[in-house]
N, C-alpha and C positions, 0 to 999 in steps of 0.2 A: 519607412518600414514597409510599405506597401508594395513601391516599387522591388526593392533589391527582395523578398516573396516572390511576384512573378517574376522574378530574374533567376531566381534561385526555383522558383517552379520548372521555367522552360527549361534550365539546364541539366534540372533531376529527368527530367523525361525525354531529354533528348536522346534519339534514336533507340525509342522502346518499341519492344514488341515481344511476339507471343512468349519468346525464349524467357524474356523479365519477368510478363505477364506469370509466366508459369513457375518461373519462382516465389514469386510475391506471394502465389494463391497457396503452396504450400507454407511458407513461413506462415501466411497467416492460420493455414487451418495449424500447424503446429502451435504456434501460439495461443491461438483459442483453446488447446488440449490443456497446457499450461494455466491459462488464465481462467478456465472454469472452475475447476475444485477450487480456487482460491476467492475467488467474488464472490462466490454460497460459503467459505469461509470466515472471510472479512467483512459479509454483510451482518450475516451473525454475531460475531465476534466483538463489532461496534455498538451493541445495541437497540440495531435495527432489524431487520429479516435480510433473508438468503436472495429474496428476489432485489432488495436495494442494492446487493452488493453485485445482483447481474443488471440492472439499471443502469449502476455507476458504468462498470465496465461498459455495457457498449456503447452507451452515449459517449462518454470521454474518450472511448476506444476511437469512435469517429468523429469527434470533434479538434480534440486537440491532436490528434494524428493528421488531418487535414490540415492545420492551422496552425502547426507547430514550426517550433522553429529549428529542427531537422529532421530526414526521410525515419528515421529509427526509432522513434522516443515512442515508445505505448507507456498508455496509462490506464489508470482504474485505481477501485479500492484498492489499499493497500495495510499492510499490518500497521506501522509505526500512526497514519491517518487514524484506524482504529484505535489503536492506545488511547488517542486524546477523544474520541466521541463517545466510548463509554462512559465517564461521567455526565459529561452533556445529556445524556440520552436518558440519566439516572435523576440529572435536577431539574430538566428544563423540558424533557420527552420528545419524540423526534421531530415537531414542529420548532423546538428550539436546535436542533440542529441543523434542519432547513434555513433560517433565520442566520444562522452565523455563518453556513457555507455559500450563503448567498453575498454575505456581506466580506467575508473573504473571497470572493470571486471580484467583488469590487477591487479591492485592497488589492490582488495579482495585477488586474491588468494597471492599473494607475501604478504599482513597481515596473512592469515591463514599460511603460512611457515613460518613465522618472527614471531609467538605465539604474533601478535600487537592487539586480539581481549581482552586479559586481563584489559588492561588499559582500556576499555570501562566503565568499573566495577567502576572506582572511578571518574565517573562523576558525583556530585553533585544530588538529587534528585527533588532542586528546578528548577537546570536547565534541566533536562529531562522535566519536568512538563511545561516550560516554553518556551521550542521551541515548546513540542507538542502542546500546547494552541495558539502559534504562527502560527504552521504549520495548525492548526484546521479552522483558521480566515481568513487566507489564502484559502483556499478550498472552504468555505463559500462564501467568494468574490468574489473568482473567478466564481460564481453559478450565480450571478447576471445578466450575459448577456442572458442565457439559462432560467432561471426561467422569467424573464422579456419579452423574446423573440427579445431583443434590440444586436445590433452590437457596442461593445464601440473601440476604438480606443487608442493604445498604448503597449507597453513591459511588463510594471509591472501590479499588481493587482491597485495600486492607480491610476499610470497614467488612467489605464481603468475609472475610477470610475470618475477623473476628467473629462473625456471627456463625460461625461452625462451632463456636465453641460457646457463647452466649444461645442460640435460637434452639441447636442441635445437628447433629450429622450424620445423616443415614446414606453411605454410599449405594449404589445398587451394581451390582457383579456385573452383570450383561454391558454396562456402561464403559464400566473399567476397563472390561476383556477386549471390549470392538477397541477403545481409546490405545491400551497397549499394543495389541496385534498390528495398529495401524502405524504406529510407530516403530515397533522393532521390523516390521515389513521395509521402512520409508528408509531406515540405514541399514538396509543387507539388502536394500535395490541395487543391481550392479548398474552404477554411474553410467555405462556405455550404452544402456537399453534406455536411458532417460533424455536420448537422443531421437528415438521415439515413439516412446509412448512415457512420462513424465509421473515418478513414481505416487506423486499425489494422486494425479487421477486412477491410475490403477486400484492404488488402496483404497479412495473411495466405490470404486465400481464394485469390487468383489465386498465391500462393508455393508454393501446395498444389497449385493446380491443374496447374501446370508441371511440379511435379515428378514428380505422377500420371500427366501425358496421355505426357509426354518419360522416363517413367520412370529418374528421374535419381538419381543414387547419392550420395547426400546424410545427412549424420546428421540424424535426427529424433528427434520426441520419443518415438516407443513407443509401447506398446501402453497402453489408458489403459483400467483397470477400468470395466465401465459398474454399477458401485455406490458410494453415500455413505461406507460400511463400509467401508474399507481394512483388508488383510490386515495392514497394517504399521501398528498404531497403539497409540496406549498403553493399558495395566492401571497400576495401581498396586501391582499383584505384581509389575510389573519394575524397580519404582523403587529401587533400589539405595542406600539410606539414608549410605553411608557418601559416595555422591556430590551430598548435598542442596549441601553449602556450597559445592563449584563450578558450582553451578548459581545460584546466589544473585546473582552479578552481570548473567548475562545477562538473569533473570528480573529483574530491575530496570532493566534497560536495556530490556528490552521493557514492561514496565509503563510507565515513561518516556515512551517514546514514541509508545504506545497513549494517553496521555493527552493530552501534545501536539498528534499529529496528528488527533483526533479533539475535542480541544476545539478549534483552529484552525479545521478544517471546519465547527463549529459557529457559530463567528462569522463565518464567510464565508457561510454561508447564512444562519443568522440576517439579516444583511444583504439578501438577495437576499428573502427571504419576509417581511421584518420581525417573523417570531415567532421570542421566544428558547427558544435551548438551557438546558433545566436539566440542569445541568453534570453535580451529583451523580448523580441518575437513567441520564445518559450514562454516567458513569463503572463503575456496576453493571450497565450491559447489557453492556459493552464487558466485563466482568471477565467475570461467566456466560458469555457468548460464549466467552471465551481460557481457559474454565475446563473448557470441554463440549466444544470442535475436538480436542485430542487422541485422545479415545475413538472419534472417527470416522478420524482418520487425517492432521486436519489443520492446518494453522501458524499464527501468530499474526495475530490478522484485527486492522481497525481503519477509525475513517472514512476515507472516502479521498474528497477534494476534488472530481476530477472527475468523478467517478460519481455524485454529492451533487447537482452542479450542473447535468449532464445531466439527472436525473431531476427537478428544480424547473422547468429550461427547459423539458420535455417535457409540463408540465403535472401534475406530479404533485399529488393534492388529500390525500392520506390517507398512511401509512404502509403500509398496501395495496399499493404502488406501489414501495417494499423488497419485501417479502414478495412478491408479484407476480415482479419480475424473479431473484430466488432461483427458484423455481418454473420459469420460463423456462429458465435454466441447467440445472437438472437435467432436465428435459427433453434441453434438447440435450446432454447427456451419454449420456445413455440414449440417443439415437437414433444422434447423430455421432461418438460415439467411434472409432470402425473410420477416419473421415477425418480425426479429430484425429489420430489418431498418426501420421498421415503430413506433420505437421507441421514441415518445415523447421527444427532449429534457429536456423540463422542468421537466419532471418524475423522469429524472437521475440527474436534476438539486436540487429537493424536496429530491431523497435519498442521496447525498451527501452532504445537506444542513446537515441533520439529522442524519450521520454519522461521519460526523465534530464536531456536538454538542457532542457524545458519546465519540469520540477519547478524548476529556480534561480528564484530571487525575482529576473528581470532589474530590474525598476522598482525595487525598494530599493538593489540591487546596482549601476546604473547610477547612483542617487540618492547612496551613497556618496562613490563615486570621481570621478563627474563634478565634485560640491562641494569634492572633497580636507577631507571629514570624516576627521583624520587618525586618532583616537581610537575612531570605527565601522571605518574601514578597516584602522586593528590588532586589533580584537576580531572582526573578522569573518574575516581572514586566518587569523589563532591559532585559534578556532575549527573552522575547515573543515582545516585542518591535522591539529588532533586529534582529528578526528572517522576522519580517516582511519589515522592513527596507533594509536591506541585504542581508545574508545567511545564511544557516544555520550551518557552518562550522563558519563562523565569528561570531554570536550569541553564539554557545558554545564556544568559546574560549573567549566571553567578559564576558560570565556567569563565568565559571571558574575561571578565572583573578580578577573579582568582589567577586566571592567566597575566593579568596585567601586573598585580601585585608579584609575584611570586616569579615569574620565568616571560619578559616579553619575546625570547629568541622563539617561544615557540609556535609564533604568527608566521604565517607563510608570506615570503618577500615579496612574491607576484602574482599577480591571476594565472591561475594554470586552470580552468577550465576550457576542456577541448582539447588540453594540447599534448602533446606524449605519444609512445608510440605502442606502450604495452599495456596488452589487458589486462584487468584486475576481475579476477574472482569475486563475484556479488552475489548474494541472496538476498531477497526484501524480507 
């Protein structure tokens, strides 16, 4: 593995210069434009703060960009990773999700030596379609208390929801209004201008700037450390031995989906660049990554599609172009923090609402139901059901299970990661 990396090193950079160089550094600062509103997003959104979700990003930005196993693959927080650390964050607090993304960090790299990223390939396409649609509603939900500007009460996303109706429910207007605006701005952005300037960051800046210039009394996000180090992050002097085993599901359930969404991303770009992902190599940066964000302070990172796909439309030639818009970020941490934190919740609540609607696989999901595939449209149903129900390691395995019963045609004959020649449309 070592070797064919510096092989695959030398070849990526052979005969670079300023011309690549100068691409690289745009893809990446384009990328960082992208990847910002969304890591004060998804830091949030996880149950942690806005600064862990800028942690995530640059550290995995430069680690597993460096170490990955191809030039294109960015990662960071992401939504579908958020879905599953909200609970976590609500039973165990975020030193128990330090604790399981440490121990899914293990769990990745021992898949990328064990070649365990293959089998990802013959998971069912209703159920890929059916956790992400789970995981999408999920996200959504959980936007409710920020968009509303309301505190619910509970673990899960539903307990929340019931406790508007058991605790009480006071919206507050200012909340609602930045949350909507921010969203009907995010779908009457014209598509062509999000080439760049990236209609999230926009709606955030102008949600900031209203609420600075109109000094409006609005919950935001806080004050946001301007260092990588968080005061709040894990030792393994605080790992409390007696709580390894309740951590073992989650840490599999984020292993899980660190591998999924991140071999995914790999055959969506693969497509788009025609150079493949080596899976396993992926799988061990992606683990180092979710093995080292702890110690700084921060949450489980992974590819993430449309940051992957911005930065190959942006021209990116090297891996450079990761590491680059990492770099980017931490800059703007260090300078912008004082104006992040005056950050609108509901803003972040309005792009995540809207980023969740993107992440559903509409063309499969349209592809389904319009055919009345009756056999995809109960595995994908059941699926996304228990995804929300559950987990997402138990929803794929009752997707599969229900797949095996019911329809086995509808397992994929062969590994097709990497391979093809067209792009596919992503949102994370």
């Amino acid at each position: 593995m070592i070797r064919k990396f510096a092989k695959d090193l030398k070849e990526e950079f052979s005969g670079y210069g300023l011309s690549a160089f100068t691409k690289d550094l745009m893809a990446g600062l384009t990328t960082c434009a992208v990847a910002l509103p969304l890591a004060l997003a998804f830091g949030v959104s996880s149950g942690a703060t806005a600064s862990a979700g800028l942690i995530t990003a640059i550290i995995a930005g430069c680690l597993t960009c460096a170490l990955g196993g191809a030039f294109y693959q960015i990662s960071g927080p992401t939504g579908a990773m958020a879905a599953i650390l909200m609970s976590l964050v609500a039973t165990y607090g975020i030193q128990g999700v330090f604790a399981a993304t440490f121990m899914a960090g293990i769990l990745l790299i021992l898949m990328g030596i064990f070649k365990v990223g293959r089998l990802a390939s013959f998971i069912p396409g209703p159920v890929i379609a059916g956790f992400t649609s789970g995981i999408a509603l999920i996200i959504a939900l959980g936007q409710l208390d920020n968009f509303f500007g309301v505190t619910s009460v509970g673990s899960s996303t539903l307990e929340k929801i019931a406790s508007y109706f058991t605790v009480g429910f006071s919206p507050k207007l200012t909340s609602i209004l930045f949350g909507l605006c921010v969203i009907v701005f995010m779908f009457a952005y014209p598509k062509k201008w999000n080439a760049v300037m990236p209609s999230s960051l926009v709606s955030i800046i102008l949600a900031t700037a209203v609420c600075m210039i109109f000094d409006i009394d609005v919950p935001s996000v806080g004050a946001i450390p301007q260092t990588i180090i968080s005061e709040d992050r894990f030792s393994l002097a605080s790992l409390n031995l007696s709580q390894i085993g309740a951590f073992i599901s989650p840490a599999i359930s984020i292993a899980a989906l660190g591998m999924i969404e991140s071999l995914l991303c790999g055959a969506s770009a693969g497509r788009m660049t025609g150079k493949m992902l080596d899976n396993d190599r992926e799988l061990v940066a992606q683990g180092i990554s979710n093995a080292v964000l702890p110690f700084f302070g921060g949450i489980p990172s992974t590819a993430a599609i449309a940051r992957t796909s911005v930065a190959i439309k942006s021209g990116a030639k090297t891996r450079l172009a990761g590491i680059l818009h990492a770099v980017f970020l931490l800059v703007s941490m260090l300078v912008l923090a004082p104006v992040m934190s005056r950050i609108p919740l509901a803003s972040l609540a309005g792009v995540l609402i809207v980023t969740a609607w993107r992440m559903n696989e509409w063309e499969t999901i349209g592809h389904i139901f319009k055919n009345r595939l009756i056999t995809s449209m109960i595995v994908f149903s059941v699926t996304m059901v228990s995804t929300i129900l559950f987990d997402l390691t138990v929803a794929i395995v009752i997707g599969i299970v229900l797949t095996l019963i019911v329809d086995r045609s509808l397992f994929p004959k062969k590994l097709s990661f990497g391979k093809g020649k067209k792009d596919k449309k992503a949102e994370e």
